[in-house]
C-alpha positions in Angstrom: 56.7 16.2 28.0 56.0 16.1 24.2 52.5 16.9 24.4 53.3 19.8 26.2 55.3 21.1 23.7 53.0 20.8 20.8 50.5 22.2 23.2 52.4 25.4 23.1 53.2 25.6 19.6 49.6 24.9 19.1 47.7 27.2 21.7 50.5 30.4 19.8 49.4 29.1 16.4 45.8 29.2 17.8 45.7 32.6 19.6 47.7 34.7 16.6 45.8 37.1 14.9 44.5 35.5 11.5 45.7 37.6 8.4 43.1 40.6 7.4 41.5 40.3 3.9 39.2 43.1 3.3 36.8 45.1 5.3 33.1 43.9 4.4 31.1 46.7 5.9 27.1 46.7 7.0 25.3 43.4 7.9 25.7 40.8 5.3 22.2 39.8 3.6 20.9 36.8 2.2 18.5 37.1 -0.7 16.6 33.5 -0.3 14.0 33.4 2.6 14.5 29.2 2.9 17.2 27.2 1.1 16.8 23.7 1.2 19.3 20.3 0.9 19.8 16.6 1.7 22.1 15.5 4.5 25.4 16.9 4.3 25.1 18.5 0.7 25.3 21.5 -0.7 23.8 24.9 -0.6 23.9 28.2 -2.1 23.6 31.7 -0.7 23.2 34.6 -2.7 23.2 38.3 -1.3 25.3 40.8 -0.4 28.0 42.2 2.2 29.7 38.6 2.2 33.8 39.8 2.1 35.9 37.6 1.0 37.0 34.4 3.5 38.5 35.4 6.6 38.1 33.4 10.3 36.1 35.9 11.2 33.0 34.9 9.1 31.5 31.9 9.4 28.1 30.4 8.7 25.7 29.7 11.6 23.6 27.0 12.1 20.6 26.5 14.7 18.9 23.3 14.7 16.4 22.4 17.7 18.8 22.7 20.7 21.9 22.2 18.4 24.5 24.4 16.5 27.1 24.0 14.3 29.3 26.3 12.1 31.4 26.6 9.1 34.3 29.1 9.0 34.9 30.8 5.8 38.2 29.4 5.6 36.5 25.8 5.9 37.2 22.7 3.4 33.6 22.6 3.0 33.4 26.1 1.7 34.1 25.9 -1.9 33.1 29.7 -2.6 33.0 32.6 -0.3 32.7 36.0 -2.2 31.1 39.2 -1.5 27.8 38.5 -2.9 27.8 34.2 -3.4 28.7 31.6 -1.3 28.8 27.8 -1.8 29.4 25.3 0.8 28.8 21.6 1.7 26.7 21.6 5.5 27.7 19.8 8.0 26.8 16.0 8.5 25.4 17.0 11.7 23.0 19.8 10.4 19.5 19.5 10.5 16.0 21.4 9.7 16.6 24.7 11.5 18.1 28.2 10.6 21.5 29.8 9.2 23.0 33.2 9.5 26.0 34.5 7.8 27.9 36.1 10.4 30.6 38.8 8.8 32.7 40.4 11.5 30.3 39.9 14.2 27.4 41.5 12.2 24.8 38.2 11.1 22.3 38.7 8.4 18.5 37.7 9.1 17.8 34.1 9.8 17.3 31.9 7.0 15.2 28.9 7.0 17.0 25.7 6.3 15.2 22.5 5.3 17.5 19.8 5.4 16.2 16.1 4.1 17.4 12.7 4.3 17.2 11.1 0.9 16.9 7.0 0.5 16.3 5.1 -2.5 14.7 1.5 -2.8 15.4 -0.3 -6.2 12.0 -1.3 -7.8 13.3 -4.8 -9.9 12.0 -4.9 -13.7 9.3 -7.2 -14.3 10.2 -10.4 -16.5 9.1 -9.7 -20.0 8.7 -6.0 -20.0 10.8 -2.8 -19.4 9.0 -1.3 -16.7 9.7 2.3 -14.9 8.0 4.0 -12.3 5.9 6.7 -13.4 3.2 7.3 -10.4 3.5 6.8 -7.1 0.6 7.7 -4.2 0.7 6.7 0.0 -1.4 5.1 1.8 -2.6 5.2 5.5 0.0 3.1 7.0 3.0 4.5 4.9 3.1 2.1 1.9 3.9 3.4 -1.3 2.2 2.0 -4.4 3.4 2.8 -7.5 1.8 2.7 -11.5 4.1 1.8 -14.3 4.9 2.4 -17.6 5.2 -1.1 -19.6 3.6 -2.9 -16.6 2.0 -6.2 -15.8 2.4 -5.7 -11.8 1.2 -3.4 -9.3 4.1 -2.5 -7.4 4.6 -1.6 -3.4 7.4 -0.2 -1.1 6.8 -0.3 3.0 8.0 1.9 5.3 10.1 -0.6 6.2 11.2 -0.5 2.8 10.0 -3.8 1.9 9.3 -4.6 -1.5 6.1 -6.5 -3.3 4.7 -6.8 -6.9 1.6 -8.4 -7.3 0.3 -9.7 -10.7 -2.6 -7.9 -12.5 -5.5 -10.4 -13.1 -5.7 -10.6 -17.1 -7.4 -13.2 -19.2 -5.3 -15.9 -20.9 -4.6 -15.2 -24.9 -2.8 -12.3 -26.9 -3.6 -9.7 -24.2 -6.3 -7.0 -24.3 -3.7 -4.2 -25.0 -1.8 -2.8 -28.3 1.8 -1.6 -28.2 3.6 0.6 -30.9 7.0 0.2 -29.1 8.8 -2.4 -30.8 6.4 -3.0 -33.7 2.4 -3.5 -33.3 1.8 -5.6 -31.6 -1.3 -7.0 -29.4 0.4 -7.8 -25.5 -0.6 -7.8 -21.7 1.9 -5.4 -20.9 0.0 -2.0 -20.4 2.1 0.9 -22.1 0.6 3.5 -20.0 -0.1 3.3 -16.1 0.0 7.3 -15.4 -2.0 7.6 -12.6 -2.3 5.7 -9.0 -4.7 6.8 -5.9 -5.6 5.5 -2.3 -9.6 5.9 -1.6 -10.5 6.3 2.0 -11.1 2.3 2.7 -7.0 1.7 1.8 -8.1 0.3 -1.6 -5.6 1.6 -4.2 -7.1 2.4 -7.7 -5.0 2.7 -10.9 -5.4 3.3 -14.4 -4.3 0.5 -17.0 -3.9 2.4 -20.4 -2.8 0.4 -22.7 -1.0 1.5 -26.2 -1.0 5.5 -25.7 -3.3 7.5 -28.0 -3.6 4.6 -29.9 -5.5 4.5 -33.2 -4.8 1.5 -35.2 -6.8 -2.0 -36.0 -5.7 -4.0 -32.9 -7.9 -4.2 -29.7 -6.6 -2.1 -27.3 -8.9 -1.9 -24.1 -8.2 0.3 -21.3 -9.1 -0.4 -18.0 -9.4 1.3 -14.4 -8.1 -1.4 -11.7 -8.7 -1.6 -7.9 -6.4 -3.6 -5.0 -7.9 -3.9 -1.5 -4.3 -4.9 0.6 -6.7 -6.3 3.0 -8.5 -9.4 1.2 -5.3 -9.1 -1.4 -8.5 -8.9 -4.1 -8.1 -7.4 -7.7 -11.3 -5.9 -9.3 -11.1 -4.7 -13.2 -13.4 -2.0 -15.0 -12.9 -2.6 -18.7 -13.6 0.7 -20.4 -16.7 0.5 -22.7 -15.2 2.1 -25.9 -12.0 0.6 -27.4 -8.9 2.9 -28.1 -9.6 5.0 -25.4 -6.7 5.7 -23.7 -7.3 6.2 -19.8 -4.4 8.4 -18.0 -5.9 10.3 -14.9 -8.1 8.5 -12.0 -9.9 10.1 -9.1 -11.6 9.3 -6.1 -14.9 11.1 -5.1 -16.5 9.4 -1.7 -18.9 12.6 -1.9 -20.7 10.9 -5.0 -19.6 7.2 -4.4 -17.6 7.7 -7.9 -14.3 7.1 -9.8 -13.7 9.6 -12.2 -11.5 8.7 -15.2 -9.9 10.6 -18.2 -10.8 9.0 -21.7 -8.7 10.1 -25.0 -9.8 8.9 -27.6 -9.1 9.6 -31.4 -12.5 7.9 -32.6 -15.1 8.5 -30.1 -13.9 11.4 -28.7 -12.5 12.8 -25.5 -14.2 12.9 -22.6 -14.9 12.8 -18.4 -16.2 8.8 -17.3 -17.1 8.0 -13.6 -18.5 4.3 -12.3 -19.3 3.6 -8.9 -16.7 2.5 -6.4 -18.3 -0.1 -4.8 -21.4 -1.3 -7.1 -19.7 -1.6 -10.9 -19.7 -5.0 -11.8 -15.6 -6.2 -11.9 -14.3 -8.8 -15.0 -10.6 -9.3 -14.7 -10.5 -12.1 -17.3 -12.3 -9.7 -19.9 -11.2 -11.3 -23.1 -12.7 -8.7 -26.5 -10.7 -12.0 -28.7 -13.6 -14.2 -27.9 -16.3 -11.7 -28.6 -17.4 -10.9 -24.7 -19.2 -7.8 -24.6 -17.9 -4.7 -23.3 -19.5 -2.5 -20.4 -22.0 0.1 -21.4 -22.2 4.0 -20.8 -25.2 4.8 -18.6 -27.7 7.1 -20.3 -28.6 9.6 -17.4 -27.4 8.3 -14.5 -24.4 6.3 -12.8 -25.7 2.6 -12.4 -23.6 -0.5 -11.3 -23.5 -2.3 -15.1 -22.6 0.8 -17.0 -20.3 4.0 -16.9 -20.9 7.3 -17.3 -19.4 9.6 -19.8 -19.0 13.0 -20.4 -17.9 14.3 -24.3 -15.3 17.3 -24.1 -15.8 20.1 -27.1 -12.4 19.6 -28.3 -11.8 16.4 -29.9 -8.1 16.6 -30.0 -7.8 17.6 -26.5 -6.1 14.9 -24.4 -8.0 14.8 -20.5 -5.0 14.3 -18.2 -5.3 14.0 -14.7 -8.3 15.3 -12.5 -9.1 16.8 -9.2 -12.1 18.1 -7.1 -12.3 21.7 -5.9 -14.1 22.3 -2.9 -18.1 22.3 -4.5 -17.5 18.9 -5.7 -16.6 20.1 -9.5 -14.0 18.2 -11.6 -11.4 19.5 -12.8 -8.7 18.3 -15.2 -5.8 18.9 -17.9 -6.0 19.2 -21.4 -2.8 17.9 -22.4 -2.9 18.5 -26.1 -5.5 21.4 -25.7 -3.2 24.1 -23.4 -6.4 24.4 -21.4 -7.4 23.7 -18.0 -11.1 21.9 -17.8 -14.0 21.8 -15.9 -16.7 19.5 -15.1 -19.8 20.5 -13.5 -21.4 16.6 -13.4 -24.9 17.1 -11.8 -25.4 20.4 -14.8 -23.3 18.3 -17.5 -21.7 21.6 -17.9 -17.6 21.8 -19.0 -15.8 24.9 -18.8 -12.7 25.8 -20.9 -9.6 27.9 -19.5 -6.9 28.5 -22.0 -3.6 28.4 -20.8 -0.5 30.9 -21.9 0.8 30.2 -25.0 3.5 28.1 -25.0 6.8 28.8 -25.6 8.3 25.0 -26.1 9.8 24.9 -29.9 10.4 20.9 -29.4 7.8 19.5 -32.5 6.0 18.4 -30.0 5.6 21.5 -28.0 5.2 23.1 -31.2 2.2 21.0 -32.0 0.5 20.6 -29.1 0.7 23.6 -26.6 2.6 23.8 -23.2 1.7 20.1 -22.2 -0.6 20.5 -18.7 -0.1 17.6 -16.8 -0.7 17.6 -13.2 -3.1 20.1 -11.1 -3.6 20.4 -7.5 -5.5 23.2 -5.1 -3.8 24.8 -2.2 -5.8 25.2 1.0 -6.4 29.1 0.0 -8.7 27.7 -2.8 -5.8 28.4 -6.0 -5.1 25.7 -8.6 -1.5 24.5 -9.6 -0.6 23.3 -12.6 2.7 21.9 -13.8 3.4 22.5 -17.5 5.7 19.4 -19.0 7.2 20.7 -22.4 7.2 24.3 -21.3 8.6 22.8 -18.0 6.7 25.7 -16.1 4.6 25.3 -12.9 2.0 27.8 -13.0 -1.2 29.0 -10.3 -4.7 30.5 -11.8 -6.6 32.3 -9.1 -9.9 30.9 -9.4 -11.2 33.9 -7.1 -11.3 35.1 -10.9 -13.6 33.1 -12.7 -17.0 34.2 -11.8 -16.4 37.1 -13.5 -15.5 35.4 -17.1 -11.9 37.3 -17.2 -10.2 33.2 -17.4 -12.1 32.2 -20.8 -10.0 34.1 -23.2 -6.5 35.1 -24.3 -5.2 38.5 -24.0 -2.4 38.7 -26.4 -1.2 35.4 -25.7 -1.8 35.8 -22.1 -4.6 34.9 -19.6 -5.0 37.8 -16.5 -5.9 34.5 -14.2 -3.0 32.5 -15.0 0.8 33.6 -13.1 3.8 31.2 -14.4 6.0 30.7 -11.1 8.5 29.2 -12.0 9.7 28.9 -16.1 12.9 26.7 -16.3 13.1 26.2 -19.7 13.9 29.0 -22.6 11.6 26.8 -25.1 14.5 25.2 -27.0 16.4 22.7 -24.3 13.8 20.4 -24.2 13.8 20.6 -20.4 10.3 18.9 -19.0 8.2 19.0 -15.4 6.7 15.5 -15.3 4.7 16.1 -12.1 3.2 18.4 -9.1 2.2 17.6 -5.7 1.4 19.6 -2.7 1.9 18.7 0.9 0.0 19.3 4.6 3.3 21.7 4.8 1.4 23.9 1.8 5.2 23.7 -0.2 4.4 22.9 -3.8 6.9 20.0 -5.0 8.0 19.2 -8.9 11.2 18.1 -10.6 12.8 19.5 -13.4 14.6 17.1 -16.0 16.8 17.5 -19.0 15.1 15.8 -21.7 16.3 14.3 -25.1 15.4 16.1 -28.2 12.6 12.9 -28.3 11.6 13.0 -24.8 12.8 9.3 -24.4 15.3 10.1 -22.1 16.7 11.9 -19.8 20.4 13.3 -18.4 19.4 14.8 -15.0 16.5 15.9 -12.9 16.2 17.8 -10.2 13.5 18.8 -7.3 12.3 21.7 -5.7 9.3 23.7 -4.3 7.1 27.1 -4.4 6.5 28.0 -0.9 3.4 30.6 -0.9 4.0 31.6 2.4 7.3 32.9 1.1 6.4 35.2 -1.3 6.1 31.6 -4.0 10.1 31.8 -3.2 11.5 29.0 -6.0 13.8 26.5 -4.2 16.0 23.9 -5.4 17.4 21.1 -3.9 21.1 19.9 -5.0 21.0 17.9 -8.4 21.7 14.3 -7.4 24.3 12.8 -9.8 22.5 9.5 -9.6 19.0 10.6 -10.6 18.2 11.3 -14.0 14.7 11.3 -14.0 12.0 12.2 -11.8 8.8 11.8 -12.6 5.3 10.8 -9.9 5.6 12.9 -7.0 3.5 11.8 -3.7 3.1 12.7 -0.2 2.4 11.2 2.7 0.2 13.3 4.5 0.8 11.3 8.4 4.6 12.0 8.1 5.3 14.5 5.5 7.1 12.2 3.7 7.9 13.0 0.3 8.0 9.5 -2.4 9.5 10.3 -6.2 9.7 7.4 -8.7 12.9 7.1 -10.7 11.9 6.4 -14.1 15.3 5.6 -15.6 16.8 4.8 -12.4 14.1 2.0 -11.8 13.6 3.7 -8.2 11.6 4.8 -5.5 13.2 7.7 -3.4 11.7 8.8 0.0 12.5 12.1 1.5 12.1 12.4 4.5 12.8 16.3 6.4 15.1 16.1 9.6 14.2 17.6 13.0 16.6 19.3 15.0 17.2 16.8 18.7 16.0 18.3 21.7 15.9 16.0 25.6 13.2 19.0 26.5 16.1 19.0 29.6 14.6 15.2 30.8 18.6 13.8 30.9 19.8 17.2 33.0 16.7 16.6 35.5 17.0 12.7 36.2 20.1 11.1 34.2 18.3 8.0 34.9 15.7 8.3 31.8 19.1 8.2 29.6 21.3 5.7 31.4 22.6 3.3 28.8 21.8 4.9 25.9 24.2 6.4 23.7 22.1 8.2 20.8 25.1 9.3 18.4 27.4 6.7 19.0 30.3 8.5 20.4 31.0 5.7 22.9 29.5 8.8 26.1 26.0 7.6 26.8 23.4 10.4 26.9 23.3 10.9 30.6 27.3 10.9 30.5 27.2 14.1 27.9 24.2 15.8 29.2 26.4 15.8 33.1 27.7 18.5 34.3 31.5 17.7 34.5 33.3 17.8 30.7 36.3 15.8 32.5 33.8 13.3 32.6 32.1 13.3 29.1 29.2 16.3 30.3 29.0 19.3 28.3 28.7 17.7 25.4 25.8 17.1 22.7 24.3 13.2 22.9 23.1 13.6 19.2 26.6 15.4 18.3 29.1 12.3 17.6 32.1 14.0 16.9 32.5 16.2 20.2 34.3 13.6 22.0 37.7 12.9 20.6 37.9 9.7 21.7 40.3 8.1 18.6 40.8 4.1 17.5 43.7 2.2 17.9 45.8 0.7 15.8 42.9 -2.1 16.1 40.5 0.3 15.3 39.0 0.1 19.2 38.2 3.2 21.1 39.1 2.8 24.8 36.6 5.5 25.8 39.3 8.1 27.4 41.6 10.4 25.6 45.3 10.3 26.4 48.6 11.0 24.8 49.5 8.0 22.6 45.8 6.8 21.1 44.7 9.8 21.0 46.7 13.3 21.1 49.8 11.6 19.1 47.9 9.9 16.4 46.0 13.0 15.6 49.6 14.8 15.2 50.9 11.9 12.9 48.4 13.1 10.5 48.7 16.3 10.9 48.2 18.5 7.6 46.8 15.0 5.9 44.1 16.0 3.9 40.5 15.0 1.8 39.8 18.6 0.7 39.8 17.5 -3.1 38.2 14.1 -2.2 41.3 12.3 -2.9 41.9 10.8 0.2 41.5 6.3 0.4 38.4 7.4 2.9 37.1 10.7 2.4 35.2 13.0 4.7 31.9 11.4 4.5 33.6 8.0 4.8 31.8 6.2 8.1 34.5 7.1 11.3 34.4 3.7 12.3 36.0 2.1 9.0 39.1 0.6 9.3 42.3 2.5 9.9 45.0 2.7 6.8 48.1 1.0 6.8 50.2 4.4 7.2 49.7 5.8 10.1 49.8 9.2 8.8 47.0 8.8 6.2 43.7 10.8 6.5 41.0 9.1 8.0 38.1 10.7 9.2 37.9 9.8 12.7 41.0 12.1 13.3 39.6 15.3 11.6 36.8 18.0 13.2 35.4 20.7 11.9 36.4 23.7 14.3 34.2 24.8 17.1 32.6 28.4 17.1 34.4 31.1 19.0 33.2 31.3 22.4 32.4 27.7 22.5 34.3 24.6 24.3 37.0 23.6 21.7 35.0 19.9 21.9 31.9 21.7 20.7 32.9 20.4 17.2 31.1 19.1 13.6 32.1 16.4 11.1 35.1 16.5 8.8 36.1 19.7 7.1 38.6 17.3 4.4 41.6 18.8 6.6 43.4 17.7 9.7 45.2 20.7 11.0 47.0 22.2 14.7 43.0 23.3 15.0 42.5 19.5 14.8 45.2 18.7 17.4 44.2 21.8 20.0 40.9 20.2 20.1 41.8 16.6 21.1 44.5 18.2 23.4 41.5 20.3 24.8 39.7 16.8 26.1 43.0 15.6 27.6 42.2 13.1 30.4 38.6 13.4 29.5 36.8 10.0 29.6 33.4 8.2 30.0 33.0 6.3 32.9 30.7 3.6 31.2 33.3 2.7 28.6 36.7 4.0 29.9 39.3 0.6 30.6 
């Protein structure tokens, strides 16, 4: 018989002893305690005691109940040297652990985070040019995003369903200046950097007009709050004009919204009103002469707003938070200082940051650009840095004893730089910070224009404190350019980024490992009919005991039953010598290792077969099994179809599943 034949030629092929290479000698070492990727992308290792690319090293991965591996040899290894490796994971790989196994020595697990990355296209608004800048989750998984050049507030689902809802304004020129194309007076808000969700679901958002505007034109800010549930707008018109409002914050403790105020004529400074009690006027219209609200003298009250000056007039407030004694804290954005507001003592403390090493003019001018802050659970505030593109942590453990008020040679003892991705002069930025229940602290860095107007790439990470504040990247994404609001979800861990020249919203989400905690083994019954990966085997079929009937086998692993489509791209749910065994051979040494192939690697298995017979197509190709494991044990693509291809579909000969065998 033919099969026979190639069987043989195959199983010698198979059982020869691959060429030696080099000796590596100890255990290989990885230097990164956790790497981190999206779904079938790429990683880096870095370390020692690699060797050079032999079958007998291999990456090892371990993911809930699962493995997979990748052979040094592999078509998705694109380097494999003594001390760096870089590969693509398998499509099957999830959140688990890797090992670098060298001639049967394996180096010390490695956490592997491994997320699933989806975008949802946020349309532009008719009339303006609007991009997403913040972005903050509610309780049932709805993102709500702030814009700049906005007129809408703007909501993705979890469903990934889209809404924008009109912001109430009163008719006429608009209540905001612009200085974008010309001065002009317009209802598109410039600036909408900031976005939160209070503890009653209503979302609160800053409207800040023209930024740091200081012209003639009326140019009223304005704090705005959405309740989803009676689908009401309510509008706090800021009482001084030209002030423009970037941060909000939420403090049920003292019934209060906190707001940021810059302003070049009355000053900078700290504002609250109530949540629930300050008086809300939409249709505010400052062209007919309607008074504006009034700062309270003492004390919060529902027809006025409470403001607190800050000692540097050119500082800039940012955005705020609370610590855990109810103080305020907040960025000085132009001031390279960190703030702090003491409300019920109407006391503000100053913390100089670094100097700054940005030599853009406007890093040149205006200091290192703090932005976003955040406290981790051991008490320590974050602070990303956007023209020195540096995230940085000052130990408040320090304070009390006055060694955070001053520079020492340029330096402050409280203040550690984590991460510094820029060298000063390539105009790289960090636009935002956020931390998650997981403790990992998130931000994106993006290549910048000289101007800061646009932007050629951006890319995320993470600090992870319990790693030693290990720096990790995740793969730059060829189709984002521009990250800026970061946001978590704090019921699923979910991580939201807005696109900003991308007109996107990105969810994250971190994949588990699958695990049947052994139910399908016990009583097949609770998996009867249910086919989880798609392979055509149901669950209870792969998780039986008898391979000849599809057991053995993963029910979340869709590529470890070789059961190929005909010519009429059906799959007759057994494997025998013409649809299966043969067609495999006819592409024999076909390949997608360059990502030339009509359907590459990644392509989906059930797409159409070629016209030729002998083209690459991924449903024929397998990434090998681990040694020591059933040849069917096998991952995605590796780009290359080769006898290791063909001894595994031989392997499964006259294997079938019962459910959908003809």
């Amino acid at each position: 018989m033919v099969w026979v034949g190639v069987l043989a030629v195959v199983l010698a092929f198979a059982l020869s002893t691959p060429p030696h290479l080099d000796a590596a000698t100890g255990t290989p070492s990885v230097d990164q305690p956790i790497v981190a990727t999206y779904r079938a992308d790429s990683i880096t290792l870095t370390g020692s005691g690699f060797g050079s690319p032999s079958q007998s090293r291999a990456i090892l991965f371990d993911f809930g109940s699962q493995t997979a591996s990748v052979v040094a040899g592999s078509g998705l290894v694109d380097i494999w040297e003594p001390n760096r490796i870089e590969l693509d994971i398998p499509w099957e790989v999830k959140t688990g652990e890797l090992r670098v196994v060298v001639d049967g020595k394996a180096s010390t697990p490695v956490e592997l985070r491994v997320y699933e990355y989806e975008a949802f296209d946020i349309p532009i608004s008719a009339g303006t040019n609007d991009r997403p800048l913040a972005v903050t989750v509610a309780d049932d998984g709805t993102a709500w995003l702030n814009q700049e050049f906005h007129r809408e507030l703007k909501a993705i689902a979890p469903s990934g369903e889209y809404q924008a809802l009109g912001i109430p304004q009163a008719s006429g020129p608009g209540i905001f200046a612009s200085t974008t194309h010309g001065v002009l007076q317009t209802k598109t808000s410039v600036t909408g950097e900031d976005i939160h969700v209070d503890g009653q679901g209503r979302i609160w958002f800053s409207q800040g007009g023209a930024s740091l505007y200081n012209g003639t034109l009326l140019n009223t800010s304005r704090i705005v709050r959405y309740d989803p549930d009676s689908a009401d707008f309510a509008c706090f018109n800021v009482p001084t004009d030209n002030a423009t409002v970037m941060g909000v914050l939420v403090d049920h403790a003292r019934n209060t919204l906190w707001y940021s105020e810059g302003n070049f004529f009355e000053g900078n400074a700290i504002s609250a009103l109530s949540l629930d009690s300050t008086l809300s006027n939409c249709h505010f219209d400052p062209h007919a002469g309607e008074e504006r609200d009034e700062f309270c003298e003492g004390s919060l009250t529902s027809t006025c707003h409470l403001r607190f000056p800050l000692p540097n007039p050119n500082s800039v407030p940012a955005h705020l938070t609370l610590d855990g004694e109810g103080n305020v804290w907040f960025t000085e954005f132009w001031g390279n200082r960190i703030g702090m507001l003491r409300p019920e003592a109407g006391e503000v403390v100053e913390y100089p940051l670094p100097s700054a090493i940005a030599q853009s003019n406007a890093g040149q001018a205006v200091g290192s650009g703090p932005w976003e802050l955040a406290f981790d659970s051991e008490g320590d505030l974050w602070i990303n840095e956007f023209f020195d593109a540096t995230v940085a942590r000052l130990d408040t453990s320090l304070i009390e004893g006055g060694a955070c008020d001053q520079l020492v040679q340029g330096e402050n003892p409280c203040v550690e730089d984590v991460l510094v991705a820029s060298d000063g002069s390539d105009y790289k930025t960090i636009h935002s910070l956020s931390i998650g229940s997981d403790e990992l602290i998130w931000f994106a860095v993006t290549d910048t224009a000289s101007n800061y107007s646009s932007a050629s790439g951006s890319r995320l990470g993470f600090v992870s404190p319990s790693d030693a504040y290990s720096v990790v990247f995740l793969p730059q994404r060829e189709d984002s350019k521009w990250f800026t609001g970061i946001a978590h979800d704090q019921w699923t861990g979910d991580i939201w980024v807005a696109g900003f020249d991308e007109h996107e919203l990105s969810r994250l989400t971190l994949t588990e490992g699958a695990t049947d905690g052994g139910q399908c083994a016990s009583d097949p019954d609770l998996c009867d009919g249910v086919d989880t990966d798609g392979d055509g085997c149901t669950d209870a079929e792969e998780m039986g005991p008898d391979a000849q009937f599809g057991g053995r086998r993963d029910p979340a692993n869709f590529w470890d039953f070789y059961d190929t489509p005909n010519a009429a791209g059906v799959r007759d749910g057994s494997i025998d010598l013409p649809n299966d065994i043969l067609s495999v051979v006819l592409r024999l040494l076909s390949s997608d290792a360059n990502g030339t192939a009509n359907l590459n690697r990644y392509s989906d298995p059930m797409a159409p077969l070629p016209a030729d017979p002998k083209a690459y197509h991924p449903a024929f190709d397998r990434t090998p099994a681990a040694a020591g494991r059933p040849a069917w044990e096998t991952g995605p693509p590796d780009g290359q179809i080769t006898l290791l291809d063909v001894v595994a579909v031989i392997m499964q000969y006259g294997h079938k599943c019962f459910s959908s065998a003809s």
